[in-house]
N, C-alpha and C positions, 0 to 999 in steps of 0.2 A: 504494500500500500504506500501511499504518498509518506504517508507518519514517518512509517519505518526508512524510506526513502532520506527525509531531511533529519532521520534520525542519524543514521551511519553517514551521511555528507558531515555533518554539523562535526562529528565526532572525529573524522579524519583532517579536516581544517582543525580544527585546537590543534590535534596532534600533531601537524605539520611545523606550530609555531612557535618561536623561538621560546626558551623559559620563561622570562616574566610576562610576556604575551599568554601565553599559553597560561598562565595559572591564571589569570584575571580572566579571560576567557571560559577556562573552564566555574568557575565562582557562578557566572551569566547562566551558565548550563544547570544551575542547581534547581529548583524547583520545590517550593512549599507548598501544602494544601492542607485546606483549613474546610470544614463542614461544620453544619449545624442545623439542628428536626428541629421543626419548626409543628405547633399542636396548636389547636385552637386560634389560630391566628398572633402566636408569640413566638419568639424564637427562644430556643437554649441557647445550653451555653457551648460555647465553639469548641471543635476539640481537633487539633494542631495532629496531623497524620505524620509520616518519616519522611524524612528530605529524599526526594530521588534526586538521582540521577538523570539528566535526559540524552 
């Protein structure tokens, strides 16, 4: 699919690039996610998932 497509590109550009390119680059690639059930029309409370990797 496209995803996995800009997946493996993305990944072999970082790796192409010099060291402190490449580690500030890879930091961009990191990826949070946060969710939160929302009931009767209120939300809870957030709960912070694992950092990927992208």
């Amino acid at each position: 699919s496209y995803n996995k497509f800009a997946q493996i590109t993305a990944r072999a550009v970082r790796s192409s690039l010099k060291d402190d390119l490449r580690v500030a680059a890879e930091k961009r690639g990191q990826t949070n996610v946060r969710y939160q059930q929302w009931q009767d029309g209120k939300g809870g409370a957030q709960v912070r998932c694992v950092l990927l990797n992208v």
